[in-house]
C-alpha positions in Angstrom: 0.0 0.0 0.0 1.4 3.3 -0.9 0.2 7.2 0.1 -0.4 10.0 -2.6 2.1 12.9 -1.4 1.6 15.7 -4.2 3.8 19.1 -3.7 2.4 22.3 -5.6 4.8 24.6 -4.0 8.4 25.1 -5.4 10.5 25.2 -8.8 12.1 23.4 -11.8 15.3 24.2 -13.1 16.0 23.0 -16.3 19.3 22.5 -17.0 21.8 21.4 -20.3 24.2 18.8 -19.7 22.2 15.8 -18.3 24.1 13.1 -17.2 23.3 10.0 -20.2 21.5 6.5 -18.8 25.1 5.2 -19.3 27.7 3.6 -16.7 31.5 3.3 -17.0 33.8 2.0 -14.4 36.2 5.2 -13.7 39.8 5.2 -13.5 41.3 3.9 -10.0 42.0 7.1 -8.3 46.0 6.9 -7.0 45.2 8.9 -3.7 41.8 9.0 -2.0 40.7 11.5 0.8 38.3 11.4 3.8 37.0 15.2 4.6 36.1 15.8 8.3 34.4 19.0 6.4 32.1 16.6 5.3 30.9 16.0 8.6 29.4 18.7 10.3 29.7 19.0 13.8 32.8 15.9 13.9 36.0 16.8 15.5 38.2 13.8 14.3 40.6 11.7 16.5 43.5 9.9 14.6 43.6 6.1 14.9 46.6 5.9 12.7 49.9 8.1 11.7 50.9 9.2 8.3 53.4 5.9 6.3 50.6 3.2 8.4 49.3 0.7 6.1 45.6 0.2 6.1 42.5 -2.2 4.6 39.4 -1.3 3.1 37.1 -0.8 6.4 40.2 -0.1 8.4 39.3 2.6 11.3 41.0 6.2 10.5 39.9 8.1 13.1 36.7 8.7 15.2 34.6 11.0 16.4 35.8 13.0 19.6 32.2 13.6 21.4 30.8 10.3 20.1 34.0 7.6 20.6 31.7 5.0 19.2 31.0 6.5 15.6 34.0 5.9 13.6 35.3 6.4 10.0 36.9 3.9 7.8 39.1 3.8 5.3 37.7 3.4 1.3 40.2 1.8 -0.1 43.5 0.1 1.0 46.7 1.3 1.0 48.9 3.9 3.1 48.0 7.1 4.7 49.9 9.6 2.5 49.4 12.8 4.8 46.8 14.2 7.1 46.1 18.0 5.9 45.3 20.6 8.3 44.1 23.9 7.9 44.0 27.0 10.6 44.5 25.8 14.2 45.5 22.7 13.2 42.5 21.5 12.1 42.1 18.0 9.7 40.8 18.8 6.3 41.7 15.8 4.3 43.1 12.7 5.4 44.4 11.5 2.2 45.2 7.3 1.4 47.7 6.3 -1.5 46.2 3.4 -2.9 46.8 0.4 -3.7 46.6 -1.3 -7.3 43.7 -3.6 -5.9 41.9 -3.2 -2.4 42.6 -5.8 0.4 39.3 -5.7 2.9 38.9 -6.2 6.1 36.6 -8.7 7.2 33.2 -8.4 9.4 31.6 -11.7 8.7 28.6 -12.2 6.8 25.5 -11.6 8.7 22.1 -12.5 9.2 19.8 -9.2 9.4 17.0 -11.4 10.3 17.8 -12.7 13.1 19.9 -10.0 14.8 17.8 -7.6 17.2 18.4 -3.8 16.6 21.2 -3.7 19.1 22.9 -5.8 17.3 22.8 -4.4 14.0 23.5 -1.1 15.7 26.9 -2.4 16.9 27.6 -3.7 13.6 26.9 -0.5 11.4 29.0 1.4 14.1 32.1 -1.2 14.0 32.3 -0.9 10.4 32.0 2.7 9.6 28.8 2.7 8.2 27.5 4.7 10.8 28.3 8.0 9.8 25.5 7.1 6.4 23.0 7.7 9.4 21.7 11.3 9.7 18.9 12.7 11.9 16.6 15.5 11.8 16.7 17.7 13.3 20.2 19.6 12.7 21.4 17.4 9.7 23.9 16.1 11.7 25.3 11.9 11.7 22.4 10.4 14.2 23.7 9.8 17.8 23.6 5.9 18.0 22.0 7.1 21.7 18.9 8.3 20.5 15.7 6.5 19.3 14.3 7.5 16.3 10.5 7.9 15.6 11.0 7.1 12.5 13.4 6.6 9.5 13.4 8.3 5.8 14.7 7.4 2.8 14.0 9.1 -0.3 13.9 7.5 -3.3 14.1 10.5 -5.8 16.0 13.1 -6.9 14.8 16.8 -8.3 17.5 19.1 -8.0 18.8 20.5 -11.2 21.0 17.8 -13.1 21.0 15.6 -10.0 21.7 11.8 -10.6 18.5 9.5 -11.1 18.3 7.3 -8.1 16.7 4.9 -9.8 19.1 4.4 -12.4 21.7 4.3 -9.9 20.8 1.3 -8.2 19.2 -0.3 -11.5 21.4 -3.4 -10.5 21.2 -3.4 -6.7 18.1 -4.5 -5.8 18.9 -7.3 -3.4 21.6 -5.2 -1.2 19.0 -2.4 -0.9 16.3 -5.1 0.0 18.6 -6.2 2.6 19.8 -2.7 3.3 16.5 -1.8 4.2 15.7 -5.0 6.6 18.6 -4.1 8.8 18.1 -0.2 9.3 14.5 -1.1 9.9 15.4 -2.5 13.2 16.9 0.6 14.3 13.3 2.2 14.7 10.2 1.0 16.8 8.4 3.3 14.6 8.1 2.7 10.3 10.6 3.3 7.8 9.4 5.7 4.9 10.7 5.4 1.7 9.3 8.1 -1.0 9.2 7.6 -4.8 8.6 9.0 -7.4 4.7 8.9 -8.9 6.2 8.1 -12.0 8.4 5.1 -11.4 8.1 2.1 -12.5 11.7 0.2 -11.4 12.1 -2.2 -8.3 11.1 0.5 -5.7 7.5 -0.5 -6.0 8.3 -3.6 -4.7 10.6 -3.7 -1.9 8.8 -5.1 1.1 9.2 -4.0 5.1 8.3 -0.1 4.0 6.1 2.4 4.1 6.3 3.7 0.1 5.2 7.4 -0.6 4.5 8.4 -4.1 5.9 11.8 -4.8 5.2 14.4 -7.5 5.5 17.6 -8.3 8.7 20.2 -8.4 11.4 20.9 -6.6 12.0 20.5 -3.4 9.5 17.2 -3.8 12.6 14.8 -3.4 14.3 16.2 -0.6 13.5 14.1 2.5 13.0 17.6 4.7 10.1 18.1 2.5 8.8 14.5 2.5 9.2 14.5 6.5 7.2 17.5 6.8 4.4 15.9 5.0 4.6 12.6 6.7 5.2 12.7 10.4 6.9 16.2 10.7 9.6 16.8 13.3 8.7 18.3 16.8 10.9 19.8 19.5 12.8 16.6 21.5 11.8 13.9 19.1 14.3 12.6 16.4 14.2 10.9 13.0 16.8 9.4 11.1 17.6 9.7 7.3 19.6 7.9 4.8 20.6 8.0 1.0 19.1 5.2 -0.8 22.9 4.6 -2.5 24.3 4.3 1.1 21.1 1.9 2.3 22.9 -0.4 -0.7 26.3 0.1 0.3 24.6 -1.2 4.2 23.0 -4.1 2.2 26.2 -4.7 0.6 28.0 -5.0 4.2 25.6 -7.9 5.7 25.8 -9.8 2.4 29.7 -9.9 2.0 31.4 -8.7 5.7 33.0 -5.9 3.7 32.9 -2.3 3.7 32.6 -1.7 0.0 32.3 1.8 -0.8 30.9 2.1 -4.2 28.7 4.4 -5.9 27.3 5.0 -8.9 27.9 8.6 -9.6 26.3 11.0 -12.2 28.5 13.5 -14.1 26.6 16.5 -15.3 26.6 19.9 -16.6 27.4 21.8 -19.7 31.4 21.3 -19.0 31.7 17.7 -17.9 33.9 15.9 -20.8 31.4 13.3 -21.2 28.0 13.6 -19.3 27.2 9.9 -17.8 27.3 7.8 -14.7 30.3 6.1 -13.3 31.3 3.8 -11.3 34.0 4.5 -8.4 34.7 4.4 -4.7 33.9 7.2 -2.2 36.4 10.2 -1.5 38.3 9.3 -5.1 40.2 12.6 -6.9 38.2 14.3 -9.5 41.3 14.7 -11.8 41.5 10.8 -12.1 38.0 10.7 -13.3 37.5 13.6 -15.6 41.4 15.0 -16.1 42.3 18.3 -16.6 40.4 21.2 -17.1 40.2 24.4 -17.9 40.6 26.6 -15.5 37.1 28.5 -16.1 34.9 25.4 -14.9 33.6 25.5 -11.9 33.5 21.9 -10.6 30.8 20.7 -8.0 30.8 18.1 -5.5 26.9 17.4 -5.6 24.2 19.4 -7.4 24.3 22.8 -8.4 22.2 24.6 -5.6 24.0 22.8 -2.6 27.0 21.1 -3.7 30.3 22.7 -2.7 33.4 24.0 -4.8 36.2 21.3 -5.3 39.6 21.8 -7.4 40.2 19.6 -10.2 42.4 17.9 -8.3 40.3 17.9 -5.1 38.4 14.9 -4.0 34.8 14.1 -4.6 32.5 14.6 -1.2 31.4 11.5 1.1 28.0 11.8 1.0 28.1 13.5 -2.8 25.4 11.1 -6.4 26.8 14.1 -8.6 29.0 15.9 -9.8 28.1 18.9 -11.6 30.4 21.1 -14.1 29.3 24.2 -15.1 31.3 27.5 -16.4 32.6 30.3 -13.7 30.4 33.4 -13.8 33.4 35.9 -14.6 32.0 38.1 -17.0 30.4 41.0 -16.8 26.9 41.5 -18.9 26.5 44.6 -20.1 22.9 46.3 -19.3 21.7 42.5 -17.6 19.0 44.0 -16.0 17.2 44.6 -19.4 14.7 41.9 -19.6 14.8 41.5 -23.1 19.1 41.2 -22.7 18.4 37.6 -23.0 16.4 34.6 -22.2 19.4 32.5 -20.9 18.9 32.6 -17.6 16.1 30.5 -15.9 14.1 32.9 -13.3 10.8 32.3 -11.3 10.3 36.4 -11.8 9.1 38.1 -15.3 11.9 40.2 -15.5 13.4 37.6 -17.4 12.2 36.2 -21.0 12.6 32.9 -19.9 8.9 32.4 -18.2 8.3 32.6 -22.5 9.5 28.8 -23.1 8.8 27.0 -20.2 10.4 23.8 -21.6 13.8 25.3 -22.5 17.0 24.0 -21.1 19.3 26.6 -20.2 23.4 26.5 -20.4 23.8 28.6 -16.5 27.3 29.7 -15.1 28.3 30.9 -11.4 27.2 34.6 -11.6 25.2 35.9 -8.9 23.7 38.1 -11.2 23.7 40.5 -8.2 24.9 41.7 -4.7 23.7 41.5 -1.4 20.9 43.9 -0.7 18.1 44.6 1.7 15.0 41.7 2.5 11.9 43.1 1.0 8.9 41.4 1.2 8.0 40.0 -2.3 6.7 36.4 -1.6 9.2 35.2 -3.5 10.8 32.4 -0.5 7.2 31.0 0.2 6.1 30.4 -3.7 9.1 27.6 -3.5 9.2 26.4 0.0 6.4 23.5 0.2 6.6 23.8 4.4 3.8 25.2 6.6 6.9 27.4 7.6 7.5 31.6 7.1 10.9 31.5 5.5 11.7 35.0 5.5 10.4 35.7 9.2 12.5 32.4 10.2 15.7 33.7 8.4 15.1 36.8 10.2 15.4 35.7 13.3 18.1 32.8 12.3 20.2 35.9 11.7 19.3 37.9 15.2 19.7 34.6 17.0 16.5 34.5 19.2 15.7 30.8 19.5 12.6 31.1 21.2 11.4 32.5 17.7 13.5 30.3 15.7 11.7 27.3 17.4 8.1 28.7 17.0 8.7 29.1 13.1 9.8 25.6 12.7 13.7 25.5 12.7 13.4 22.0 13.7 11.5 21.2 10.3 14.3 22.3 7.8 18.2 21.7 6.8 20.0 24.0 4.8 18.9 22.2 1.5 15.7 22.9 2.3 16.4 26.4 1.3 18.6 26.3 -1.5 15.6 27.4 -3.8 15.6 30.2 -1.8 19.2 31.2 -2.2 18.7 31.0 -5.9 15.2 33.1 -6.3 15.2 35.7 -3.3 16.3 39.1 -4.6 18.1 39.8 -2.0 21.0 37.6 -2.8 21.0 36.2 0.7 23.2 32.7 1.7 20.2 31.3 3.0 21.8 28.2 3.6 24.8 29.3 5.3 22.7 31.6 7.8 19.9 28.2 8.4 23.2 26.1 9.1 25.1 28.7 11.2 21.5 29.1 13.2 21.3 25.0 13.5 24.6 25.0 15.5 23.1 27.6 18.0 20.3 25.1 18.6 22.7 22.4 18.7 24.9 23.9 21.5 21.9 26.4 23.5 19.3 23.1 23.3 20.8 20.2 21.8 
């Protein structure tokens, strides 16, 4: 039995350089990194020291306020070097590789007969723990904590984002099994939303509670999809995955091993050849695509939350895309002008594109804008699909006042849940960095 979720709120950006339904196994990547950046709210502990040799699920270092979440090693080979930034902090942890992996071993396990504790302990011994997230905060679930419920969604609607679907086209039974074992973590159900449209193995996974999804974006972020289902109140806590990682879990019982593999779309205008492939988490972009120019602006995830990588940076842990698209660095002339051109996809009149609603658009970096005063337009609620007042919430996100931030439904909404917001407001705000930066306040003044 599935439910009807249908979102009217929000807004489609169509883009050019859509990854093609093809898959390629990428190049071996000599070095591979793990990002503590990629963690918000970790503060890593080294396990081992630069020249130590280490296996495929190998423990690198572990969280300093949870001991028991830890982070493993993708690949095997030897630590290379630990980079840090200001005040010593770890940014990349970076593993020469070797020619083939050598894993280490958990044992094959049976998900249906272990209780929830025990599939707990084995998630958190392996490194797949860190998959886990929870709602509120978007921050990796405290293994503590007992979720009301769990949320996976099984769709995509970001601009140029990779089609989930497609994705795991060929991993049906380790999702199946995926599923079965984080299903154990909740008294409450698991959700897993899909799109209205599909018509690939998601219909028929069993132990779920499927939601059919339609309508733009946001529709397939799982914020959006909570909100709808069983939304998040103050003290309670639900847990989300990606389906990719649920597979990469169901991968784990089936073989003991800690194989990080994904199926990754490469999209945008500028990518050197617009499909899927096929490599292990944290591998270096310049092994996959090679060199490029130096006026692409390459993205670890979708274009409207992703984050800025250097082509010879390393692709994010938690990152289905990666999107290449041209830097923003010149100037246009009298842009303003709405019949300039009709280039550039906007929710407002002021640009010709409302004219061909169907067009795909080639889009670079520039902000088209600066910074400017909030004016009250309506703009932020026509593509936020939340019973929540964006613009009053940002408000007092920026001033601080938690009592107001928690009466406008800050424990509803992650940073992606605004990136629409970023992209149409006039006011050029960094809605996303101001939600997150609010987030940590409630994490330290409430918790």
């Amino acid at each position: 039995m599935s439910n009807d979720i249908k979102i009217r709120k929000g807004l489609d950006i169509k883009l050019k350089g859509e990854a093609e339904k093809l898959v390629s196994d990428a190049p071996r990547s000599k070095n591979f990194a793990i990002k503590p950046t990629d963690f918000h709210g970790v503060m890593p502990k080294m396990i081992i020291k630069e020249g130590e040799s280490v296996k495929a699920g190998d423990i690198i270092f572990y969280s300093k306020y949870k001991e028991q979440v830890k982070f493993v090693s993708p690949v095997s080979g030897t630590l290379k070097e630990i980079k840090r930034g200001a005040k010593r902090r770890i940014l990349e942890v970076v593993i020469e590789a070797d020619t083939t992996d050598t894993y280490k071993e958990f044992g094959q396990k049976d998900v249906e007969t272990m209780s929830g504790d025990e599939v707990k302990q084995h998630l958190l011994e392996s490194g797949c723990w860190p998959f886990i997230k929870q709602r509120p905060y978007d921050i990796i679930a405290d293994p503590e904590d007992a979720p009301k419920a769990i949320f996976i969604s099984g769709m995509a609607t970001a601009p140029l984002a990779a089609d989930v679907e497609f994705a795991l086209g060929k991993r049906k039974e380790d999702f199946q099994l995926g599923l079965n074992a984080i299903s154990k973590l909740t008294s409450g159900k698991t959700h897993l939303s899909i799109d209205k449209r599909s018509a690939s193995f998601f219909n028929e996974v069993k132990g779920v509670q499927i939601h059919k999804v339609s309508g733009p974006h946001p529709a397939g972020n799982v914020g959006v999809q909570i909100h709808h289902i069983d939304p998040v109140n103050a003290g309670e806590r639900v847990w989300v995955i990606n389906p990719e990682d649920v597979a990469i879990i169901g991968s784990l019982f089936r073989t003991g091993k800690f194989d990080a593999t994904r199926v990754v779309a490469v999209a945008g205008t500028e990518a050197p050849k617009a499909q899927y492939f096929r490599f292990k988490i944290g591998s270096n972009v310049k092994d996959i695509l090679g060199q490029l120019p130096a006026n692409v602006r390459i993205i670890s995830g979708d274009v409207l939350t992703g984050d800025k990588i250097a082509n010879d940076g390393f692709v994010s842990y938690y990152s289905s895309t990666i999107s290449l698209i041209p830097e923003g660095n010149e100037y246009r002339m009298l842009g303003w002008l709405p019949f300039k051109d009709n280039n550039i996809p906007s929710m407002s009149r002021t640009s010709l594109s409302w004219l061909f609603p169907n067009k795909k658009h080639k889009v670079d970096t520039n902000l088209n804008g600066e910074e400017r005063a909030l004016v009250v337009t309506g703009e932020m609620e026509k593509v936020l699909p939340m019973d929540v007042y964006p613009m009053q919430l940002l408000k007092e996100c920026m001033a601080q006042n938690i009592e107001k931030m928690e009466s406008l439904g800050i424990y509803e909404v992650a940073p992606e849940d605004f990136a629409l917001i970023d992209y149409v407001n006039t006011s050029k705000l960094e809605a996303q960095v101001i939600l997150r930066e609010a987030l940590d306040v409630m994490i330290k003044e409430v918790g």
